[in-house]
C-alpha positions in Angstrom: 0.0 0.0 0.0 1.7 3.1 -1.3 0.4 6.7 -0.6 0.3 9.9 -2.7 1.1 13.4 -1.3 0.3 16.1 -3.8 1.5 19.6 -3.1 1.0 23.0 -5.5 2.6 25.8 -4.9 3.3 29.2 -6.6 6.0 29.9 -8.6 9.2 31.6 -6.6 9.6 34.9 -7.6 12.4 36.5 -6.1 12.9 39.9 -6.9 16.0 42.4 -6.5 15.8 44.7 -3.4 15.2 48.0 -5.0 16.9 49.8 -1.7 20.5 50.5 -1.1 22.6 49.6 2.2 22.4 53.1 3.3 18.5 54.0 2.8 18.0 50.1 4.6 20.1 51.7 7.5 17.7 54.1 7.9 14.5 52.3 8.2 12.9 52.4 11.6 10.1 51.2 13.9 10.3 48.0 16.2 7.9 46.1 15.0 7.5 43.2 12.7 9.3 45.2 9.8 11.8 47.4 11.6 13.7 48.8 14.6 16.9 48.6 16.5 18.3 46.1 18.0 16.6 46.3 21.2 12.9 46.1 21.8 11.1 49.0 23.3 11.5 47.2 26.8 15.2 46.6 26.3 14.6 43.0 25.4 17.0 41.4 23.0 15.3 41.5 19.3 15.1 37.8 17.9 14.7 37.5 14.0 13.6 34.4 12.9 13.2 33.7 9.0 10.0 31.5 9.2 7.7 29.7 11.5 9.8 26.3 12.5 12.8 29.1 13.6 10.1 31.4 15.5 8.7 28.3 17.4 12.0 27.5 18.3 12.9 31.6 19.4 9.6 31.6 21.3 10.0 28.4 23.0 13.5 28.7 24.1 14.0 32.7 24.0 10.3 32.4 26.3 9.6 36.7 27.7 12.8 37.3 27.8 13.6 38.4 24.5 11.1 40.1 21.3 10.5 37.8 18.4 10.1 38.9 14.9 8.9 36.9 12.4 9.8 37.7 9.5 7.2 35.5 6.9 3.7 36.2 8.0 1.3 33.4 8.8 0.1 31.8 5.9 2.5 33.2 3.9 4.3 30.7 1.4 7.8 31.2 2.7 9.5 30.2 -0.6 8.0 33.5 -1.8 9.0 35.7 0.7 9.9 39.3 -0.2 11.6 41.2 2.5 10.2 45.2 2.5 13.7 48.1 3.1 11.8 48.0 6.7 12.3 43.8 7.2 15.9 44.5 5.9 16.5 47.0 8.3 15.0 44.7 10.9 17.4 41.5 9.9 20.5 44.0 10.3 19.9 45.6 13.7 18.8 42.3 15.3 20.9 41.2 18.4 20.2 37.7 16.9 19.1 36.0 13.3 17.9 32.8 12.9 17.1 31.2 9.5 17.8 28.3 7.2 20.1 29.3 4.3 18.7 28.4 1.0 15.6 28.2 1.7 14.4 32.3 1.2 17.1 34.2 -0.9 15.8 37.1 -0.1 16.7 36.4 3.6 20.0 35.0 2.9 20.9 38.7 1.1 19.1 40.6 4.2 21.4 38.2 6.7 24.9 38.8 4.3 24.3 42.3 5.3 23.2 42.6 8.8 25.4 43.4 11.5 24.2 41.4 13.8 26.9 39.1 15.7 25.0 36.1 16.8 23.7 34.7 13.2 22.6 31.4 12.8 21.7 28.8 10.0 20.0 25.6 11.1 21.3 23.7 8.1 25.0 24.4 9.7 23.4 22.5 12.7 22.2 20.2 10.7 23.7 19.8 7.4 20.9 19.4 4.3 20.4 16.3 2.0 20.4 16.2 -1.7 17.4 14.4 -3.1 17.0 13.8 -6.8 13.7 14.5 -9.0 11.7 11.5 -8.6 14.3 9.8 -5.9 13.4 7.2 -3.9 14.7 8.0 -0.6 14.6 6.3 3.0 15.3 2.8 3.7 16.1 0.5 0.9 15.9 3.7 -1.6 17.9 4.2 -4.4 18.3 8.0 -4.0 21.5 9.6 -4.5 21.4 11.6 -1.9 23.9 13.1 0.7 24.9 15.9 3.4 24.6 19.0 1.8 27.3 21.5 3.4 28.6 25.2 2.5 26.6 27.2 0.0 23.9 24.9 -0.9 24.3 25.2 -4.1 23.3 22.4 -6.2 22.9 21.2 -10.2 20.1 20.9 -12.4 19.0 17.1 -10.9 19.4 17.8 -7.3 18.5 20.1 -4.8 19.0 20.5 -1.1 15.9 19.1 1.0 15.0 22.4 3.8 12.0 20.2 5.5 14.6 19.1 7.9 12.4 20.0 10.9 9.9 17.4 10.3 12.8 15.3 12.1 12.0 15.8 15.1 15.8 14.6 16.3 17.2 17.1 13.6 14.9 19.6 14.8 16.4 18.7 18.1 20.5 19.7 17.0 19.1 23.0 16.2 17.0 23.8 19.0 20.1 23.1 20.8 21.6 25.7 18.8 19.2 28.5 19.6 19.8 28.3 23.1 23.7 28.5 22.8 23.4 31.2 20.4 20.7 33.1 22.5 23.1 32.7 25.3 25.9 34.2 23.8 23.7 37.4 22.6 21.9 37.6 26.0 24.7 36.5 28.9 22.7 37.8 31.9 19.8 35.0 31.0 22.2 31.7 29.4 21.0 29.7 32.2 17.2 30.3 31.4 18.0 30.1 27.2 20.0 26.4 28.0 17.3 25.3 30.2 14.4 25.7 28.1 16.5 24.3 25.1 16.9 21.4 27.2 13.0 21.1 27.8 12.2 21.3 24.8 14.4 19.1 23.6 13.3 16.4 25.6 9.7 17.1 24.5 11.1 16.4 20.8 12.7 13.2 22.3 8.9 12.1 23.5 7.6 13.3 19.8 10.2 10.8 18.4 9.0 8.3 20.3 5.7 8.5 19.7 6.4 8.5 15.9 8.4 5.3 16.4 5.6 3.5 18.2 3.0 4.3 16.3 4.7 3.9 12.7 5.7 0.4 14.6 4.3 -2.8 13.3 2.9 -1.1 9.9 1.7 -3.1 6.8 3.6 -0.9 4.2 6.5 1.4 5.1 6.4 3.3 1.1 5.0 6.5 0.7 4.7 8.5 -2.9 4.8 12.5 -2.6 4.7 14.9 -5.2 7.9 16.8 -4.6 10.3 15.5 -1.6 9.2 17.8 1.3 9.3 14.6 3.7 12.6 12.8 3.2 13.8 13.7 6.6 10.9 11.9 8.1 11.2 8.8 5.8 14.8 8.6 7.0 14.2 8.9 10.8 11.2 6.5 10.8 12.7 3.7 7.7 10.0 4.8 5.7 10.7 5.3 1.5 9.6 8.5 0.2 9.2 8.0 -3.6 9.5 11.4 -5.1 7.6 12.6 -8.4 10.1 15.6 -8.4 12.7 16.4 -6.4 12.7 19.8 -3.8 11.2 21.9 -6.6 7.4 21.5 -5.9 7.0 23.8 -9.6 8.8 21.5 -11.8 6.4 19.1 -14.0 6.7 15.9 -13.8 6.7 14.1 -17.8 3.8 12.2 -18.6 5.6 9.5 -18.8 7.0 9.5 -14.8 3.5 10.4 -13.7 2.0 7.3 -15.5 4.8 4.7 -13.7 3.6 6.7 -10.2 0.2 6.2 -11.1 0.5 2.7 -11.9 2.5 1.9 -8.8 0.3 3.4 -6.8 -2.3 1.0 -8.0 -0.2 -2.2 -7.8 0.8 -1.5 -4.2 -2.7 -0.9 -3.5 -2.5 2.8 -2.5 -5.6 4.5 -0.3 -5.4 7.7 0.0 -4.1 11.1 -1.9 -2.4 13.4 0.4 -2.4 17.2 0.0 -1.6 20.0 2.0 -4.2 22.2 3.5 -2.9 25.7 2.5 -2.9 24.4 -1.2 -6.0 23.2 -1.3 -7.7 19.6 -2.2 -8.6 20.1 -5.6 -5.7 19.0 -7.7 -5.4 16.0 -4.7 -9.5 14.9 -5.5 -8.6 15.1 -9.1 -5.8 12.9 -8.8 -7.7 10.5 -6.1 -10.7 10.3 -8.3 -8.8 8.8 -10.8 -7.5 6.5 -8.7 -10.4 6.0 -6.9 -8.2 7.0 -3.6 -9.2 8.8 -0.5 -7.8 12.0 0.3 -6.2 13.6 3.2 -3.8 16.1 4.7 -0.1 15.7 5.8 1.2 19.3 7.1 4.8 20.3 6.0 4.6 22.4 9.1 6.5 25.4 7.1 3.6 28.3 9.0 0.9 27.9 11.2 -1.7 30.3 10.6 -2.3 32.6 13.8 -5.4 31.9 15.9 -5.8 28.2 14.8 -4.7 26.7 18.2 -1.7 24.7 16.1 1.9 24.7 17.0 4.9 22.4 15.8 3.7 19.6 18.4 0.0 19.2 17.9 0.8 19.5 13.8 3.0 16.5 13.8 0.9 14.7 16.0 -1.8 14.9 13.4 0.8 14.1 10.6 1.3 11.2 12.5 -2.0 10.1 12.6 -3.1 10.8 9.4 0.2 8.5 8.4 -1.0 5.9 10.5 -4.5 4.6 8.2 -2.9 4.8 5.3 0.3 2.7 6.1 -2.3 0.6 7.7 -0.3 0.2 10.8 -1.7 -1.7 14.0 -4.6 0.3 15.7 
């Protein structure tokens, strides 16, 4: 029994910052868009780049520091386009967190800020190559491997950013944030280190349940339509079979679509998989064909405000929205 995740999202646009160093200089304000380095009640000024690195700020940094974020929720953040004021923001921040790669319009914000406590997650926790259409996870045949430096790849690979939907990678970079909040805010290490270890140990419990309740499961192959859950396949010895590779906008040729479809039909597949934000209608089309269910696996990239949903309670549901359609043990 094979599974299908199908995921549409809108072309990545990035655009040239029409500013120059010195007008970004002088943007102000402190909120969400701009300010100096210090909040208005002399807390440090986190910036994170996206949601999985402001959970971690929040959690660990807790009321002693001011979070920016600097992708609003429900915002695609492949498509992020940083404003003079969000540039201004990233440079006067006591501390940056982000994920190079991932949002080049961050990464040309970060290259200039002045900020000395800067970090990347994927130096934490160094990125995968995954092939269009790669198999990866245990037993597949992807050629894949740690992706260091300047993440840049060729035309047949790309370096997979989903890596906090591990919840052990995720883990190695929470640790991270509390060193590096530590070394920005001296007077309050002790409370940044504890509440990394916390929260660590509640990923520790996450992993856990994930390797219970994928335990004892009929089929252990999934398909997706680009490979935005490698990282899980490889922690839990699932295979990920990949239409396309990182790129979610590349097309897939008739011809690999038709050996998907049909392998999803000699495995026995049940369900189409699509993610919320995108909405279900390309997944019904596909699952009508098929005659598949449909469903949702989150790849936790924002969480829209007022929903109730964090990084904990999403991967929970992931997990059990896994669980039918691998058929695993009730």
């Amino acid at each position: 029994m094979t599974m299908i995740f199908m995921s549409y999202r809108r072309a990545l646009l990035p655009l040239a910052l029409a500013a120059t160093g010195s007008a970004l200089l002088t943007a102000c304000g402190t909120s969400a868009g701009g300010g100096d380095s210090k909040h208005a009640d002399g807390r440090p000024q986190v910036v994170a780049s996206f949601y999985p690195m402001r959970y971690l700020a929040e959690q660990i940094g807790g009321d002693r520091v001011h979070v920016t974020d600097l992708t609003a929720a429900g915002t695609e953040p492949h498509d992020l386009e940083l404003t003079a004021k969000q540039v201004a923001t990233v440079q006067r921040a006591d501390a940056v967190l982000y994920l190079k790669g991932l949002q080049p319009t961050v990464d040309r914000a970060v290259a200039q800020s002045h900020s000395a406590h800067v970090l990347d997650a994927a130096a934490l926790s160094p990125l995968v190559e995954r092939g269009a259409g790669a198999e990866d996870g245990e037993d597949g045949e992807a050629d894949q491997h740690e992706h260091e430096g300047d993440h840049e790849h060729g035309h047949d690979h790309a370096a997979d950013p989903h890596l906090w939907l591990d919840p052990a990678r995720y883990a190695t970079v929470a640790q991270g944030v509390g060193a590096e909040l530590a070394k920005a805010d001296p007077a309050n290490a002790d409370t940044y280190r504890r509440n990394a270890d916390d929260l660590t140990a509640r990923l520790a419990t996450l992993d856990q349940e994930y390797r219970e309740g994928l335990h004892g499961c009929t089929q252990r192959s999934f398909v997706t339509s680009h490979a935005a859950f490698g990282y899980l396949a490889d922690r839990y010895q699932l295979r990920q079979i990949a239409i396309n590779g990182i790129d979610p906008e590349s097309e897939p040729t008739p011809a690999r679509m038709a050996r998907i479809q049909q392998t999803a039909k000699a495995q026995g597949a049940t369900t189409v998989f699509f993610e919320a934000t995108a909405g279900p209608r390309l997944a019904q089309s596909v699952a009508k064909d098929l005659d598949l269910r449909t469903s949702v696996l989150d790849p936790l990239e924002g969480v829209r405000n007022g929903s109730g949903a964090d990084y904990f309670s999403v991967m929970r549901q992931n997990l059990a929205n896994l669980r039918p359609a691998l058929g695993c043990a009730r």
